[in-house]
C-alpha positions in Angstrom: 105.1 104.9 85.5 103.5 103.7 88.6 101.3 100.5 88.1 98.0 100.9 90.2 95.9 97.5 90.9 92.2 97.6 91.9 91.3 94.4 93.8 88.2 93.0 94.4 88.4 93.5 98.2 88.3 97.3 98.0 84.3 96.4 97.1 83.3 94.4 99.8 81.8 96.6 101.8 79.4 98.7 99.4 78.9 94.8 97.2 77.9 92.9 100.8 75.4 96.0 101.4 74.2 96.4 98.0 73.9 92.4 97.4 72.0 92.3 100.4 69.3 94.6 100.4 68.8 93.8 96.6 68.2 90.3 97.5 66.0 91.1 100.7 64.2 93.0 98.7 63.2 90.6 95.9 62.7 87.5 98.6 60.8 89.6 101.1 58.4 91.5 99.2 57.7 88.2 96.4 57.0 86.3 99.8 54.9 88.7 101.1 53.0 89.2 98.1 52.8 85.1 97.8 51.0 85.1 101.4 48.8 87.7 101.3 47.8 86.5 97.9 47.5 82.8 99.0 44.9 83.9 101.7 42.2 84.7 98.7 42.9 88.3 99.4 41.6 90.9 96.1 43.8 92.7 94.3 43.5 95.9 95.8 45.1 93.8 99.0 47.9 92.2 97.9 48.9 95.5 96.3 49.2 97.5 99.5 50.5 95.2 101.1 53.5 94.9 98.5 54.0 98.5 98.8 53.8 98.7 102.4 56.6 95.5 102.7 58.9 97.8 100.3 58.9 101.1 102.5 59.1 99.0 105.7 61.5 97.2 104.6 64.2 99.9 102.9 63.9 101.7 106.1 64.7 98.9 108.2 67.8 98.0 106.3 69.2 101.2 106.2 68.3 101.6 109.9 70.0 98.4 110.5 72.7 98.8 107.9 73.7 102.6 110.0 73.7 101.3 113.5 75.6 98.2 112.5 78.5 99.8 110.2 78.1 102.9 113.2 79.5 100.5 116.1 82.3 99.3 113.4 83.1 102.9 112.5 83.2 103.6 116.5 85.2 100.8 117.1 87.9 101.8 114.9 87.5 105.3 115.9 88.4 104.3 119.1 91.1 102.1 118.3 92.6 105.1 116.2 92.8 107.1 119.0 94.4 105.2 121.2 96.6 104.1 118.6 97.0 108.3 118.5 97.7 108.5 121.9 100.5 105.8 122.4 102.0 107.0 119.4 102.7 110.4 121.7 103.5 108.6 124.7 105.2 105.6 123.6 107.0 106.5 120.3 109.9 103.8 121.1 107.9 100.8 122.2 105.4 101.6 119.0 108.1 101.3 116.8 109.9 97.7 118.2 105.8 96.9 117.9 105.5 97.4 114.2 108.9 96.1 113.6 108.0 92.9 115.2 105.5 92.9 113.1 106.9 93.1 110.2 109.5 90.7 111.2 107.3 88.2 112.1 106.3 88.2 107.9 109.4 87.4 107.0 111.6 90.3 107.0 114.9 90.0 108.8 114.9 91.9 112.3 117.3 94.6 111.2 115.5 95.5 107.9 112.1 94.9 109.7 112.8 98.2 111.9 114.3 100.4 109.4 110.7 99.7 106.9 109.0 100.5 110.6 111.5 103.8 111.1 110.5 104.6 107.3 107.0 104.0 107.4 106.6 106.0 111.0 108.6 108.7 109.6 106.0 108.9 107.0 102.9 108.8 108.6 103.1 106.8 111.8 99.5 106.6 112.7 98.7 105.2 109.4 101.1 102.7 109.3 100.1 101.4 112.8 96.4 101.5 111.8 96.8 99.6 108.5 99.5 96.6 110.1 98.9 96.1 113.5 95.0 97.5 113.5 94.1 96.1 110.2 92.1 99.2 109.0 93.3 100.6 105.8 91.1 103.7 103.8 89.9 101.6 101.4 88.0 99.6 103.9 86.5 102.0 106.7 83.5 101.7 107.6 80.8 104.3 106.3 77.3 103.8 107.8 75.9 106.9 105.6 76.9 105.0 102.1 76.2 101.2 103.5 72.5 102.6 105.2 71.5 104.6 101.3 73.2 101.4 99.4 71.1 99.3 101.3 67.7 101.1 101.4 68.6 101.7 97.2 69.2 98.5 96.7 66.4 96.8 98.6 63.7 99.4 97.0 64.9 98.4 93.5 64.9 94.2 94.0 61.3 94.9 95.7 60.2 96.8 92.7 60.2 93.7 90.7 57.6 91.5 92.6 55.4 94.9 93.1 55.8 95.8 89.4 54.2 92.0 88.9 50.9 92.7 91.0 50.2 95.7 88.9 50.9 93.8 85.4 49.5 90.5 85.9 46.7 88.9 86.2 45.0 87.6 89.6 44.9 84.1 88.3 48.4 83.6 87.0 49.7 86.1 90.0 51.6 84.3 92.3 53.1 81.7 89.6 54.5 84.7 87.8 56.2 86.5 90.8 57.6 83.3 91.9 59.0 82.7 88.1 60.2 86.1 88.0 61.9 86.3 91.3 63.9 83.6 90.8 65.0 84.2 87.5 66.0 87.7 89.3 68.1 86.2 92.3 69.4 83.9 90.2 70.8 87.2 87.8 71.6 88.9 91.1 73.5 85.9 92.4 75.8 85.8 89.0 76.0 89.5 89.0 77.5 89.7 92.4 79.8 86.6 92.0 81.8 88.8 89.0 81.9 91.6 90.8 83.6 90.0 94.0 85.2 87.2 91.6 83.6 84.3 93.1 81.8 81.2 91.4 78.5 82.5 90.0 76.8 78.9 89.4 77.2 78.1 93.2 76.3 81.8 93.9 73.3 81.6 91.8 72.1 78.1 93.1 72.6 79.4 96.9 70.5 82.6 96.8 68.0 80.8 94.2 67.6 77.8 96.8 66.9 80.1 99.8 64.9 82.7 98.1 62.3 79.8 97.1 62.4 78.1 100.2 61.2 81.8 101.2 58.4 82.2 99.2 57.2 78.5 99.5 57.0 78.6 103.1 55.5 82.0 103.3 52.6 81.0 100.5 52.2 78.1 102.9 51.1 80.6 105.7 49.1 82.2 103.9 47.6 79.4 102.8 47.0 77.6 105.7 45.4 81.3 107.2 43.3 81.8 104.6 41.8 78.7 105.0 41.1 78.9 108.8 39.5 82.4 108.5 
């Protein structure tokens, strides 16, 4: 029977993407709702302007999510193929490389190159990428899946604050988007800390903290605006 473990690294990429626009999109769209409404703006207004902050905004993350996982996945294309190309060239020097490698971990120099003979028998490029590269399958880089992870997951934490303006009333607006966004990064912040195994009060508390300091200095804006104009 073989024994196959799932660790929690194997998520980081799609959880740091997914945790991110969700939480960009709930801090970003409540504070821009929180401004606009602070300036005395009608309904109609604040409305637009919600919806207009959540299309802008999922388009700019996964525009920004694909360029920035792009130049990772170029990097380690390039890397890979000149990993490729002294592989051809250089099949002796490649393997004292990876057996120093491996011998620098702990195993004795002798049984160091015979795992690096075994491994490069089996598939040497692999075995270079994952040990001496540090790439390994499970964590390429895949600008397609972070950009629609991203622009998903933003769209969906934005929905909440937008959901608000069409349910609530004008008076009690703003308190109940800030109420409700919190409560929401706080869930999002405990969500994400079991998923990735980390300490969900201290999660909670951090994207909590920052999401109101946010929203409080964007309703000061608007305030201060609206009362000039």
């Amino acid at each position: 029977m073989i024994h196959r473990e799932r660790h929690r690294a194997e998520r980081i990429g799609w959880l740091r993407a997914s945790v991110l626009g969700a939480n960009d999109g709930i801090v970003s769209t409540a504070s821009l709702i929180l401004g606009v409404a602070a300036t005395g703006a009608e309904s109609r207004a604040v409305v637009v302007a919600g919806v207009a902050g959540l299309v802008a905004g999922a388009m700019s993350m996964a525009a920004g999510e694909y360029v920035s996982v792009s130049s990772q996945a170029d990097t380690e294309r390039a890397d890979m193929e000149r990993e490729r190309k002294e592989l051809e060239t250089n099949d002796e020097g490649e393997r004292s490389e990876l057996a120093a490698i491996y011998a620098g971990r702990g195993l004795d120099p002798a049984l160091a190159r015979q795992v690096a003979d075994k491994l490069m028998a089996h598939d040497a490029l692999a075995a270079h990428a994952r040990d001496e590269l540090g790439i390994s399958e499970g964590q390429r880089a895949r600008p397609v899946v972070a950009a629609l992870a991203s622009a998903a997951t933003f769209a969906v934490g934005a929905g909440l604050p937008l959901a608000i303006t069409f349910l609530a009333p004008a008076r009690s607006l703003s308190l109940i988007v800030v109420c409700a966004s919190l409560a929401s990064l706080a869930l999002l912040g405990v969500l994400a800390a079991r998923v990735g195994g980390a300490n969900a009060l201290k999660s909670a508390l951090r994207v909590t903290f920052w999401g109101a300091f946010a929203m409080a200095l964007t309703h000061g804006v608007g305030r201060l605006f609206g009362a000039v104009v």
